[in-house]
C-alpha positions as CSV (number, residue, x, y, z in Angstrom):
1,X,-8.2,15.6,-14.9
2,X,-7.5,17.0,-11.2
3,X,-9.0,15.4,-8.6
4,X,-11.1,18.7,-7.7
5,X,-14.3,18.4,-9.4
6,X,-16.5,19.5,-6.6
7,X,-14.3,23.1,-7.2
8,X,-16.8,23.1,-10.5
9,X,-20.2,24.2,-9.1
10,X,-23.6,24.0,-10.5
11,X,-22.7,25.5,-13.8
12,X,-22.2,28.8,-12.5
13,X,-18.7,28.6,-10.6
14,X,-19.2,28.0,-7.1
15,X,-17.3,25.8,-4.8
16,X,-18.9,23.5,-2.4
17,X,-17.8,23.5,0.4
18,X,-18.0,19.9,2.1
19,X,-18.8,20.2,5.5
20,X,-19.5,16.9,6.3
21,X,-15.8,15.6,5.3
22,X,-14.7,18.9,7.2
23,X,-16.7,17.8,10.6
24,X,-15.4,14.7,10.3
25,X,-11.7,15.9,10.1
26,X,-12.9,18.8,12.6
27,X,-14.1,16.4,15.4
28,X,-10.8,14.3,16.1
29,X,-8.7,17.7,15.8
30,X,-6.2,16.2,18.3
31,X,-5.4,13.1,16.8
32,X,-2.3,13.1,15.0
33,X,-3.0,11.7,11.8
34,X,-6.3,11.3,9.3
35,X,-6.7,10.0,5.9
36,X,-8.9,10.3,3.1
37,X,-9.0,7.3,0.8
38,X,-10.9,7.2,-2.1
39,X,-10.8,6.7,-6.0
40,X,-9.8,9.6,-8.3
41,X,-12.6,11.8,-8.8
42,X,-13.9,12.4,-5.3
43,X,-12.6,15.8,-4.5
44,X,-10.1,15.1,-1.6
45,X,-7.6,17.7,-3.0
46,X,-10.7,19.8,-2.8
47,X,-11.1,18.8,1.1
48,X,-7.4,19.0,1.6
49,X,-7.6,22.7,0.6
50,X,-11.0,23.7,2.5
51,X,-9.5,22.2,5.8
52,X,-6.6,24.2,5.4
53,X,-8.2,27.2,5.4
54,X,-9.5,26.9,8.4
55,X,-6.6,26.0,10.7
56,X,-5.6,28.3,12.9
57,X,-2.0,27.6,12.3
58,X,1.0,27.2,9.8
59,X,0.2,25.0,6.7
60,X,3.4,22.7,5.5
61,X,1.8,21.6,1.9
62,X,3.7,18.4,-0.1
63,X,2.9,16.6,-3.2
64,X,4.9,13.9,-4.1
65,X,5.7,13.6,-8.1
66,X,5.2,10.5,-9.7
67,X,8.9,8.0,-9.1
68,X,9.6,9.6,-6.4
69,X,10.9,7.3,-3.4
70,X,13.2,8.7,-1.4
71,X,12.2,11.0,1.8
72,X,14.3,13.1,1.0
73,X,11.4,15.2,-1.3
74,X,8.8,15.4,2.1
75,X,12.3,16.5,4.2
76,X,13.0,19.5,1.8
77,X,9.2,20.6,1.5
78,X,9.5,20.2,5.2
79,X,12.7,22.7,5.2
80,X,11.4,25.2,2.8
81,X,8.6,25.8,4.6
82,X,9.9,25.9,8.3
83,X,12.9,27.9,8.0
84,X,14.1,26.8,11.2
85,X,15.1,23.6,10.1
86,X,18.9,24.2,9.7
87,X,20.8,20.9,10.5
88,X,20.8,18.0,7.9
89,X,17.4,17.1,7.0
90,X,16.2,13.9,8.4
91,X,13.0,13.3,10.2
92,X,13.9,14.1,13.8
93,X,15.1,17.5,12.2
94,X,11.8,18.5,10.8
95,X,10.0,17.3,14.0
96,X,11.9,19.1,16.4
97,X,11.7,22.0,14.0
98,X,7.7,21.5,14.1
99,X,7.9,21.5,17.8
100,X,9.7,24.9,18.3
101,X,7.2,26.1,16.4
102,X,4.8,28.4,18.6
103,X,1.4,27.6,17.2
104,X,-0.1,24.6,15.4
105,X,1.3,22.9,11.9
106,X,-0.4,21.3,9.6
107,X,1.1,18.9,6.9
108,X,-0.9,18.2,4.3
109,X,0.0,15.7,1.4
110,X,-1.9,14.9,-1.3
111,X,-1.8,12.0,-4.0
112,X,-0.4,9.8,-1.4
113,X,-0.4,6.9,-3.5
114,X,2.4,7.7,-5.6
115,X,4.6,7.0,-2.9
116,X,2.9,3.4,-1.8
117,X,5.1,0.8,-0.2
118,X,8.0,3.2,-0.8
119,X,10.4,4.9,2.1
120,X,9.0,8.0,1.0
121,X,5.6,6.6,3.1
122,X,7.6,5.3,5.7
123,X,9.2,8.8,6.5
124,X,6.2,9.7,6.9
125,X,5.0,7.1,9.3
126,X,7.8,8.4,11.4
127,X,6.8,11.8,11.2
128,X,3.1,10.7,12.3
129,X,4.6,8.3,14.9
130,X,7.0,10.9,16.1
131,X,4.4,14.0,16.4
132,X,4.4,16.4,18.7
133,X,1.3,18.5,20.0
134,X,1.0,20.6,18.0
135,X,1.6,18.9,14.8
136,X,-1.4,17.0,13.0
137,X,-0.7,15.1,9.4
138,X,-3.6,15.0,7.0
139,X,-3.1,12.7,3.8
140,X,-5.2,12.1,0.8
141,X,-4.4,9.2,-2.0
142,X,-6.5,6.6,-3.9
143,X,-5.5,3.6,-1.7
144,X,-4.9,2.5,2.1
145,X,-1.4,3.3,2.6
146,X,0.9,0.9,4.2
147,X,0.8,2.7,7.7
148,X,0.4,0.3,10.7
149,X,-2.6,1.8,12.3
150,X,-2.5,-0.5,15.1
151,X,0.4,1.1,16.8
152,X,-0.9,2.8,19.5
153,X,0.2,6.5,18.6
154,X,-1.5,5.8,15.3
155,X,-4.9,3.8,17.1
156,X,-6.9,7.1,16.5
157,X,-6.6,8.0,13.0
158,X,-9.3,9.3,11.2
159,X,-10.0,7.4,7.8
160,X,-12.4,9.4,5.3
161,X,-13.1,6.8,2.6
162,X,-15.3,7.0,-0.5
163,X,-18.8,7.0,1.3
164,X,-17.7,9.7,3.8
165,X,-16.2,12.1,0.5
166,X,-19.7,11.3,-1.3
167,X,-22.1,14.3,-3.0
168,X,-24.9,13.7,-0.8
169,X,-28.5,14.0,-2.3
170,X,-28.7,17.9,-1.0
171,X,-24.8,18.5,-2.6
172,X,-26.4,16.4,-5.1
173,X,-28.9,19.0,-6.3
174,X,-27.3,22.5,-5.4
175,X,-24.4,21.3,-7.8
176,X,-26.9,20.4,-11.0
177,X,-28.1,23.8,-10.4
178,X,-30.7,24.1,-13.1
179,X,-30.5,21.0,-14.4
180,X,-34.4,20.2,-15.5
181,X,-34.7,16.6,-14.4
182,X,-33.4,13.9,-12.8
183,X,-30.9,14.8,-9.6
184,X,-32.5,11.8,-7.2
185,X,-31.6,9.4,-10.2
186,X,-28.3,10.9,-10.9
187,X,-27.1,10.2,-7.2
188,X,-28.7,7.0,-7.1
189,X,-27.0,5.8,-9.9
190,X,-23.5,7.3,-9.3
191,X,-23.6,7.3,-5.2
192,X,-22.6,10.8,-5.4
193,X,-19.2,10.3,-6.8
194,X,-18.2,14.2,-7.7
195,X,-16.4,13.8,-10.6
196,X,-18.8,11.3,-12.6
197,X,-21.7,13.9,-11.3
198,X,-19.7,16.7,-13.2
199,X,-19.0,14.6,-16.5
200,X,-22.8,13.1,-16.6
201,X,-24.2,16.5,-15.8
202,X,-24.3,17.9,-19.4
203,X,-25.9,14.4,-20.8
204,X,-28.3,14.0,-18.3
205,X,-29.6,17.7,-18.4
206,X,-31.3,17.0,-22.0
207,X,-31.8,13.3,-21.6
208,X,-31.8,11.3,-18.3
209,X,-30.5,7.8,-19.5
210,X,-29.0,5.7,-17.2
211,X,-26.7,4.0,-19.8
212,X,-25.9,6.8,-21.6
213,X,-22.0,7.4,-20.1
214,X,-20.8,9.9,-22.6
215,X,-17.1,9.7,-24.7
216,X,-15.8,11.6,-21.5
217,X,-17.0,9.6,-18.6
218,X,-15.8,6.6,-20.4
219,X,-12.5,7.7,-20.8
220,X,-12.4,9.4,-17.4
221,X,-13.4,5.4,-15.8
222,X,-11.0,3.6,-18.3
223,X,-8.3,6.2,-17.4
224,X,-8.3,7.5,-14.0
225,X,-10.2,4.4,-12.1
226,X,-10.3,1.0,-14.0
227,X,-6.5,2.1,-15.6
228,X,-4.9,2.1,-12.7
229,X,-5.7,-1.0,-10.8
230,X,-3.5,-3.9,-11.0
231,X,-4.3,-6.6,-13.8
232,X,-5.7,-8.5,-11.2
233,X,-7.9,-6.5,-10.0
234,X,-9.3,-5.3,-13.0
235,X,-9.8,-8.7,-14.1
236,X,-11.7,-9.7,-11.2
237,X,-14.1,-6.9,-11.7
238,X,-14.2,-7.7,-15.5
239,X,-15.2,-11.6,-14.4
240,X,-18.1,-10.6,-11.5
241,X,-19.8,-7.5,-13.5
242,X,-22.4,-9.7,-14.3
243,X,-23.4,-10.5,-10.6
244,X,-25.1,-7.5,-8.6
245,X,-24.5,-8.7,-5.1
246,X,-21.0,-9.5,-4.7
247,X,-19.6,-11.7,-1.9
248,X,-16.6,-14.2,-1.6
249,X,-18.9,-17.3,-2.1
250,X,-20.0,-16.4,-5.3
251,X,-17.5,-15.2,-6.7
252,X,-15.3,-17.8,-6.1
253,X,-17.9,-20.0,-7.3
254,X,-18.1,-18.0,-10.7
255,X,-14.2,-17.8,-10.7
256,X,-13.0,-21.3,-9.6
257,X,-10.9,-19.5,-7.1
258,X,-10.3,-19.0,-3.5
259,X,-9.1,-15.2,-3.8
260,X,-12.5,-13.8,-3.8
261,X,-12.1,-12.9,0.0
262,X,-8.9,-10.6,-0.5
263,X,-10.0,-9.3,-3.8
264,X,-13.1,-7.9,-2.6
265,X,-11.5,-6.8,0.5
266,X,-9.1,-4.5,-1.3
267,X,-11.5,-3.1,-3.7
268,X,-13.8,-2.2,-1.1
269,X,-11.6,-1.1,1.9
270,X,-8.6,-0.4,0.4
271,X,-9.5,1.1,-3.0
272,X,-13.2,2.3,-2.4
273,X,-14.7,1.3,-5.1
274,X,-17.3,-1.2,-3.9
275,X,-19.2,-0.8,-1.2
276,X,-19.6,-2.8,2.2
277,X,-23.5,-4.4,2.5
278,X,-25.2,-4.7,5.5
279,X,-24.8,-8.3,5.8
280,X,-20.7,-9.0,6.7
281,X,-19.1,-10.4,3.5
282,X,-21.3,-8.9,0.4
283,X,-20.4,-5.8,-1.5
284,X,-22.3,-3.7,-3.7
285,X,-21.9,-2.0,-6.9
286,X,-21.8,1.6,-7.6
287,X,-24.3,1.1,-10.6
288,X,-22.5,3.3,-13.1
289,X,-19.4,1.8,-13.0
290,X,-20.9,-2.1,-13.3
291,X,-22.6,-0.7,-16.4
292,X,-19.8,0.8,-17.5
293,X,-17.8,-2.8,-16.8
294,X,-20.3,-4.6,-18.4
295,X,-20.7,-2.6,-21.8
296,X,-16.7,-2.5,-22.2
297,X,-14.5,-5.3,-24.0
298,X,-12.4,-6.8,-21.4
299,X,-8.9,-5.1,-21.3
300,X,-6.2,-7.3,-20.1
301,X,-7.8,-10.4,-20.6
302,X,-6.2,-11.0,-23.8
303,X,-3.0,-9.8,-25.2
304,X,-2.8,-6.3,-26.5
305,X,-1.1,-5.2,-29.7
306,X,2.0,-4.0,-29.8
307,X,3.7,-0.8,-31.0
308,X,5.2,-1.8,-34.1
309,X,8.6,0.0,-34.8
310,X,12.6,-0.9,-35.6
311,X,12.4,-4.0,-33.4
312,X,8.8,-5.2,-31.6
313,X,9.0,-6.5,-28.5
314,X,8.2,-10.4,-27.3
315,X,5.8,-11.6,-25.1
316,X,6.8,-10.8,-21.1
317,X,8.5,-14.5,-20.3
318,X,6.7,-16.0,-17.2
319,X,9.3,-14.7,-14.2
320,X,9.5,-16.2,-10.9
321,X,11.9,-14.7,-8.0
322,X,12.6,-15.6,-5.2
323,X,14.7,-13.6,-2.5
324,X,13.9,-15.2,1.5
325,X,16.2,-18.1,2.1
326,X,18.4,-17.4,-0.8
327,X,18.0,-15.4,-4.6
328,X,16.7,-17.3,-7.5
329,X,15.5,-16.1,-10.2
330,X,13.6,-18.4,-13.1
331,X,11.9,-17.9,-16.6
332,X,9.4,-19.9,-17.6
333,X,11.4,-23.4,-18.2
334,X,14.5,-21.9,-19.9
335,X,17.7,-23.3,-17.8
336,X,19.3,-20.6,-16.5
337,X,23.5,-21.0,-15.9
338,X,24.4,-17.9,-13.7
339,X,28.2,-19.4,-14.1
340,X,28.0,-16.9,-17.1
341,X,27.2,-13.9,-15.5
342,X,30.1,-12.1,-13.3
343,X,29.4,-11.4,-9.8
344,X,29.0,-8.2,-10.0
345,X,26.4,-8.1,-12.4
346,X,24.8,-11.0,-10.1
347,X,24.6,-8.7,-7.3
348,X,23.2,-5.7,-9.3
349,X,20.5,-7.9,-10.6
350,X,19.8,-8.7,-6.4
351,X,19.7,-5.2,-5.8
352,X,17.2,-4.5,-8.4
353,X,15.4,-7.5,-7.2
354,X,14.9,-6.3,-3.5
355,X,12.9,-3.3,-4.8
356,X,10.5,-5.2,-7.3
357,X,9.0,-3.0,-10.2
358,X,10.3,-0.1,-8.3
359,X,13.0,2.2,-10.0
360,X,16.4,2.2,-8.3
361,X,18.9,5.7,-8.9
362,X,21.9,4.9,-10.6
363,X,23.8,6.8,-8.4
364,X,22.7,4.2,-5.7
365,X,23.5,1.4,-7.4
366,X,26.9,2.7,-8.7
367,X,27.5,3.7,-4.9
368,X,26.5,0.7,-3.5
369,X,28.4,-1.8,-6.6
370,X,31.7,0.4,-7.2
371,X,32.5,2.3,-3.9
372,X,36.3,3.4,-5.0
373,X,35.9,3.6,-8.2
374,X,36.0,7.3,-10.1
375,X,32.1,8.2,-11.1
376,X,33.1,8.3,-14.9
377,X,34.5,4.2,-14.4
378,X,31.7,3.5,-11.7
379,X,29.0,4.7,-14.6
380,X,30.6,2.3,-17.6
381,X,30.9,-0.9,-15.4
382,X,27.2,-0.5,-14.2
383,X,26.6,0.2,-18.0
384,X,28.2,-2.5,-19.2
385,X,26.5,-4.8,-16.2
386,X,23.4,-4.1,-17.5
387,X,24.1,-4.8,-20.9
388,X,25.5,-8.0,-20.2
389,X,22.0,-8.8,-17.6
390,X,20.0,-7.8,-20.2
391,X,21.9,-10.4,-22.8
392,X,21.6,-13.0,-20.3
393,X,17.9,-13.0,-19.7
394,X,16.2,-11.9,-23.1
395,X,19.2,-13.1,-25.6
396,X,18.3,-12.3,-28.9
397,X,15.6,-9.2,-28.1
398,X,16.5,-6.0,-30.2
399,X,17.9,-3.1,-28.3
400,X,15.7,-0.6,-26.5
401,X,13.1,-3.7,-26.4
402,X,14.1,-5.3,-22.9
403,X,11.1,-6.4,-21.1
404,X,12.2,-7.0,-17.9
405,X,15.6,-5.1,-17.2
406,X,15.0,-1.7,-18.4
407,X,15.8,2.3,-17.9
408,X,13.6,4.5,-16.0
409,X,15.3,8.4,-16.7
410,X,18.4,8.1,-14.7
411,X,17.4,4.5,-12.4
412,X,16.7,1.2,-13.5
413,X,14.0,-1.2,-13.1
414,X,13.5,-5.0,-12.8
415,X,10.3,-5.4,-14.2
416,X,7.9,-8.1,-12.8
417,X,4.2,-8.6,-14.4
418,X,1.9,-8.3,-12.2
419,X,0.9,-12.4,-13.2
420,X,4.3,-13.1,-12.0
421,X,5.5,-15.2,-8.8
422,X,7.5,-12.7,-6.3
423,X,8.1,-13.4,-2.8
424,X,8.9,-10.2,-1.5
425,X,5.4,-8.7,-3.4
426,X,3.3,-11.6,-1.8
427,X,4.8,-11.1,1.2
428,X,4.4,-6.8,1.5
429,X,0.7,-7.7,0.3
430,X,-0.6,-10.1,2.9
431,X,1.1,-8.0,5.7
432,X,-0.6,-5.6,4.8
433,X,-3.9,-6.9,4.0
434,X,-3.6,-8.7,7.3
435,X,-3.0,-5.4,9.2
436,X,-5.6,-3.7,7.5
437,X,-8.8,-6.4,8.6
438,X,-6.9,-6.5,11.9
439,X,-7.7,-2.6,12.0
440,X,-11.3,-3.0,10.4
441,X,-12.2,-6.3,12.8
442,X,-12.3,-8.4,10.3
443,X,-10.2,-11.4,12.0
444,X,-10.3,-14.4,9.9
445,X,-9.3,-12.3,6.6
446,X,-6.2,-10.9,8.7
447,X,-5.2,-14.5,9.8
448,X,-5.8,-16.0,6.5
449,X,-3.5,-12.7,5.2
450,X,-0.6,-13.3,7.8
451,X,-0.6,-17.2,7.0
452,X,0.4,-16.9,3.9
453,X,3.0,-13.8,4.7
454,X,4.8,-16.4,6.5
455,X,4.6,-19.0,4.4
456,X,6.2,-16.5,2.0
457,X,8.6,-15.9,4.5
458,X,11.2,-18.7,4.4
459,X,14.5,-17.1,5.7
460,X,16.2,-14.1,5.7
461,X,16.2,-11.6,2.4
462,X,19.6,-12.6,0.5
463,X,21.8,-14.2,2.7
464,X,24.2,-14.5,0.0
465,X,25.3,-11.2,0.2
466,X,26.4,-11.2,4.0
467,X,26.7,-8.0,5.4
468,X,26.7,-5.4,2.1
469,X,25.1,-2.2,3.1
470,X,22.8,-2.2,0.7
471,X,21.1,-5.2,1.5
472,X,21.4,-5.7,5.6
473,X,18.4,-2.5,6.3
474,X,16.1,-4.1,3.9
475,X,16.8,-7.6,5.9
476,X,16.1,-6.3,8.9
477,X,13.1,-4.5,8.1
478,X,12.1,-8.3,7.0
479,X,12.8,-10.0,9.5
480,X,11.1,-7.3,12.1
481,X,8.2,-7.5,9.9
482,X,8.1,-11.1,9.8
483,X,8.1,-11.2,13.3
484,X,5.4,-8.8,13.8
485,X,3.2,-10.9,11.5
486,X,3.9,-14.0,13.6
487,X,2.9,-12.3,16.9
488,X,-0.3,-10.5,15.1
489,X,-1.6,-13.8,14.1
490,X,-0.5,-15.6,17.5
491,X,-2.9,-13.2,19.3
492,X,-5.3,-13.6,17.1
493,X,-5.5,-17.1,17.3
494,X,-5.4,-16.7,21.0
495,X,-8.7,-14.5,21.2
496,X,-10.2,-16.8,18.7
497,X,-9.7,-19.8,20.9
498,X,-7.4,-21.9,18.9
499,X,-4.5,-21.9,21.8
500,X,-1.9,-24.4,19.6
501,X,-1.7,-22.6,16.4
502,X,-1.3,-19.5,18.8
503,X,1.3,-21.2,20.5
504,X,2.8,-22.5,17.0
505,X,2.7,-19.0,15.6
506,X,4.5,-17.2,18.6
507,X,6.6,-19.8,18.4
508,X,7.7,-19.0,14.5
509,X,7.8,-15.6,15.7
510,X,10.6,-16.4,18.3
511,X,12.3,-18.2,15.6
512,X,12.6,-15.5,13.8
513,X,13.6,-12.7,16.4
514,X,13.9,-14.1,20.2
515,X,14.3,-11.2,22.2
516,X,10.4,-10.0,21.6
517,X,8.7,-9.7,25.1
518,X,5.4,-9.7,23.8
519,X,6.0,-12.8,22.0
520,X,7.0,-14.9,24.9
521,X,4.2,-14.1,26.7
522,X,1.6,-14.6,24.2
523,X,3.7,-18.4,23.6
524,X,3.4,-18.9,27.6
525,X,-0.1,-17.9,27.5
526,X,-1.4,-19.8,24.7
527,X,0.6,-23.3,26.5
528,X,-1.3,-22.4,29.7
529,X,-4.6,-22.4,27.7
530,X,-3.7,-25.6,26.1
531,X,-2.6,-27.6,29.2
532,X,0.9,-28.3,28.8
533,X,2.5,-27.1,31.6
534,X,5.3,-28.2,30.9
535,X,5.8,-26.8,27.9
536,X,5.0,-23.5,29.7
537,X,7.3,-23.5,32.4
538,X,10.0,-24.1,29.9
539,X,9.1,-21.1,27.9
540,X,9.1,-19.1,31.2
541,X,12.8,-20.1,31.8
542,X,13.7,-19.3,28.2
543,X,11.8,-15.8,28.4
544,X,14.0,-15.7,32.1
545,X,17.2,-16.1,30.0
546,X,16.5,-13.7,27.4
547,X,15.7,-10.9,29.3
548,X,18.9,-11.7,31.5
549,X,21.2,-11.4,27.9
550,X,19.9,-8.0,28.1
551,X,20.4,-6.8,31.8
552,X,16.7,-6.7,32.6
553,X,14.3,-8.2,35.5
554,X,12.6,-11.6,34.8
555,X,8.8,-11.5,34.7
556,X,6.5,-12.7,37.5
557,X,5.1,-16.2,36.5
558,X,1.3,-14.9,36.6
559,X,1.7,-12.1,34.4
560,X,-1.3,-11.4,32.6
561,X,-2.3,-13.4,28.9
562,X,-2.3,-10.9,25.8
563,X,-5.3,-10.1,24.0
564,X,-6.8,-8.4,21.1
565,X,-6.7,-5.1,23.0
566,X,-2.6,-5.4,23.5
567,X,-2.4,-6.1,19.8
568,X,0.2,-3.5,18.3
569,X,2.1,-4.7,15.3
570,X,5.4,-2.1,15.3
C-alpha cells in the first residue's frame, strides 16, 4: 500500500490537505534541510507532494529503489532534472549546478529509509551540508536517518515526526465523512494515524468496536509496521504489550535486561511508534497497535518453518565478526582453519564483511580483487571464490541454500542475523543513537550510547589489508567517527561535571586522531577542572606541538573551556 492514504478522502475523493505539517515546513523556509519521520501509513508522500506545490521554484523529485547504495542514483535524478549539470556527476557538480540556478530548488526524496546507513544518505548529507541559498532539501522515510544534526549547518533542521503528521480530531471527522458514529473514538484509539483511519473506516461505520481490526488492518500492521522492524525490536514490543505505561525500569524489570533505555528510545524517537509521556522516561501506546500486539502469536520468538523444496536450508549458525583491531570471523564453536582458504578469497570475504548485510556489486568487488585481469577471467575467479567461501563456512549445505554468503541479482551479501555479534553494526548503532539524544537533550542515553561505540571500537577497521583501496576510505571514515564519538562524550561529561572521565575520553579521542583542536582543549579543560595542573600544562605543550607540525599559531593558555553549546560532532 502507498504511503498516501490521506489522498483517500471521506469516501467521496477528496484530498486533505494538511496544513498543519505544511506550516510547520512553511515556518523555517530558510533552513536548509527538514524531515518527516514517521511509520508507513502517515501520509508523508502525501505532504511531500502538497509542499511542492506550493514552492515558488524548481522541484528536483528522487526516490531511491529498494538495494540501492550508491550516490550515484540522487547524482543522475539530480542531472536529469537540472540540465546544466554537464561535468561528471558528483556532489559539488549538482550543487554548483543548483546555485546557478536563478530561483529556488527544491529536492525532495521520499522513502528515505531505503537508503539508511548507506553512501547513498551520506551524498546527501553533503548535498544538505554543502547548500546554497537557494537550495532547501526536504526528506521523508520511516526512521531517523544517520544525518549528524549537530553540525552547525544542519543545527536547524526541521524534524516532522509521527505526532506532528497525525489526523487531528477536526481531519479526524471531515475524512469519515458520513460515517454514523464514533469519529472521537476512532482518533482516540488510533491517534490519528491516516492509514489505520482509512482501513478501520468501513468496520467502524456499521459497528464501532474497538478490537475489531479487520483482515486488512491486520495485514497492513504485520506488513508495513511490525514487518519491518528488526527482530529485536519486534521482540521487545512482543515482551512489554502487556504493560500500558512503558518506561526503561519496568521493562527491564519484566525483561531481565538493561536495553530497555535504547529500545524505547528508538521506537519512540527514531521509529515513531510510541509516544513520549509527560514525565521524562515513560512511553505510551498507540492503543490499536498494543491490541493488535497483544491478540497476535509472537512472530520471531520461535523458529519459523521453512520452505521445503530440492534441499531445505539449516538453521542460521550463531556468527560473530569482528573487523576493529584485526578480522575474525567465528561460528558458533566450530574451529575454523583459514589456512584452507586462499587469500584472495580471504580478502573477498573482508570486503563483504566491511559492509554487513549490505549487498556489494560484483563489478566492485571484481574491480577491487582482480584489477588486471580480463572481465570474463575477473568474473570466474570471483565465482569460484565464492564457491569455495561458501564450502568453507556451511560445508555440506545443498546448493542455492547458503545462509550466510549469498547472491543478491548481480552483488553479493554476507548475511549477519540480526541476533548476531558484529562490531561494525554495534558500533554504527550507538553512534548513532548517541548523536540522536545528543540532538533531543537526552544526555545520559547519548553517553551510555557513545561508551559502548568505543568500547566497540578497538583499532583500526582491517589492518591486515594495509593500504588496499577498497578498505583505507571505510577506515578512515572509522577512525574520524571514532574520534568524534570520543570528543561528543568528553563534552558531555564535562557539562555534566564528571571532569576525569571527560579528561579520559578526550584523551581516547587523541589517541585515536591527534591533530583534533577541539579535542585538546576540551582535555586541557577538563584537567583544569580537576586540579592537576600539571597534567594541564603538559597537554598545552603537546596541543603547542601539534599545531606547530601543521604550520599554525599556538593557542593562548586561557582560551576558553568547551561546552554543550560548542558540541558539533563532524
Amino acid at each position: 500500500m502507498r504511503d498516501d492514504p490521506c489522498r483517500l478522502g471521506p469516501g467521496h475523493g477528496v484530498t486533505l490537505v494538511r496544513e498543519h505539517a505544511l506550516a510547520r515546513l512553511a515556518e523555517d523556509a530558510s533552513e536548509r534541510l527538514a524531515l518527516l519521520v514517521a511509520p508507513a501509513g502517515y501520509g508523508k508522500t502525501t505532504v511531500l507532494a502538497q509542499y511542492a506545490d506550493r514552492f515558488p521554484g524548481q522541484v528536483v523529485r528522487w526516490r531511491p529503489c529498494r538495494g540501492t547504495t550508491e550516490p550515484e542514483s540522487l547524482l543522475a535524478a539530480i542531472a536529469r532534472q537540472l540540465p546544466s549539470v554537464t561535468r561528471k556527476l558528483s556532489v559539488e557538480t549538482c550543487v554548483l549546478a543548483v546555485e546557478r540556478r536563478p530561483g529556488p530548488v527544491l529536492l525532495l526524496v521520499d522513502d528515505l529509509h531505503l537508503i539508511h546507513g548507506t553512501a547513498a544518505e551520506h551524498a546527501l548529507e553533503e548535498i544538505a551540508l554543502l547548500a546554497p541559498p537557494n537550495l532547501r532539501v526536504v526528506a521523508a522515510g520511516r526512521r531517523l536517518p544517520l544525518l549528524n544534526l549537530t553540525r552547525r549547518e544542519l543545527l536547524g533542521t526541521t524534524v516532522l515526526r509521527a505526532a506532528d503528521l497525525r489526523f487531528r480530531t477536526d481531519e479526524t471527522r471531515e475524512f469519515l465523512g458520513n460515517a454514523p458514529q464514533g469519529p472521537d473514538d476512532l482518533a482516540a484509539l488510533t491517534l490519528g494515524w491516516p492509514a489505520v483511519l482509512h482501513l478501520l473506516r468501513p468496520v467502524l461505520v456499521h459497528r464501532l468496536d474497538a478490537t475489531a481490526l479487520g483482515l486488512l488492518t491486520r495485514g497492513y500492521l504485520d506488513r508495513e509496521v511490525l514487518g519491518a522492524l528488526p527482530d529485536r525490536l519486534l521482540g521487545f514490543l512482543e515482551q512489554v504489550s502487556a504493560l500500558p505505561v512503558l518506561d526503561p525500569e519496568r521493562c527491564d524489570a519484566l525483561l531481565g535486561s538493561p536495553d530497555s533505555t535504547w529500545l524505547l528510545d528508538e521506537l519512540a524517537n527514531d521509529r515513531g511508534l510510541l509516544e513520549p509521556g509527560r514525565d521524562a522516561g515513560t512511553f505510551h501506546w498507540v492503543p490499536l497497535l498494543r491490541e493488535h500486539l497483544a491478540r497476535r502469536p509472537a512472530s520471531r520468538g520461535t523458529a519459523e518453518p521453512r520452505p521445503v523444496g530440492r534441499a531445505t536450508a539449516p538453521a542460521e549458525p550463531a556468527v560473530a565478526v569482528r573487523c576493529f583491531g584485526g578480522f575474525d570471523l567465528t561460528l558458533g564453536d566450530r574451529p575454523l582453519d583459514w589456512s584452507l582458504v586462499r587469500p584472495r578469497a580471504r580478502a573477498l570475504l573482508r570486503m563483504l564483511a566491511i559492509h554487513p548485510g549490505r549487498p556489494v556489486h560484483r563489478e566492485l568487488l571484481m574491480e577491487a580483487l582482480w584489477p588486471h585481469r580480463p572481465p570474463a577471467t575477473a568474473a570466474r575467479a570471483l565465482h569460484v571464490a565464492v564457491s569455495t567461501l561458501r564450502t568453507f563456512l556451511e560445508p555440506g549445505v545443498g546448493r542455492g541454500a547458503a545462509q550466510l554468503l549469498v547472491r543478491s541479482g548481480e552483488a553479493y551479501v554476507l548475511r549477519i542475523p540480526a541476533q548476531a555479534s558484529c562490531d561494525l553494526r554495534r558500533f554504527e548503532t550507538a553512534v548513532a543513537e548517541g548523536l540522536r539524544a545528543i540532538a533531543a537533550g537526552r544526555p545520559r542515553v547519548a553517553a551510555q550510547a557513545l561508551r559502548l561505540a568505543l568500547d566497540t571500537y578497538t583499532g583500526d577497521l582491517l589492518p591486515e589489508d594495509g593500504p588496499a583501496e577498497w578498505v583505507v576510505d571505510r577506515r578512515e571514515h572509522y577512525r574520524r567517527t571514532a574520534a568524534e564519538a570520543a570528543l561528543a562524550l568528553a563534552k558531555l561529561e564535562l557539562a555534566g561535571g564528571r571532569p576525569p572521565a571527560a579528561a579520559q575520553a578526550a584523551g581516547r579521542s587523541l589517541d585515536i586522531d591527534p591533530f583534533r583542536d577541539d579535542a585538546w582543549q576540551t582535555l586541557i579543560a577538563a584537567q583544569q577542572r580537576c586540579g592537576d595542573t600539571a597534567a594541564a600544562e603538559r597537554s598545552r605543550k603537546g596541543h603547542a606541538r601539534m599545531l606547530l607540525s601543521l604550520g599554525l599559531p599556538s593557542v593562548s593558555p586561557g582560551a576558553g573551556e568547551p561546552g554543550l553549546g560548542d558540541l558539533t560532532v563532524a
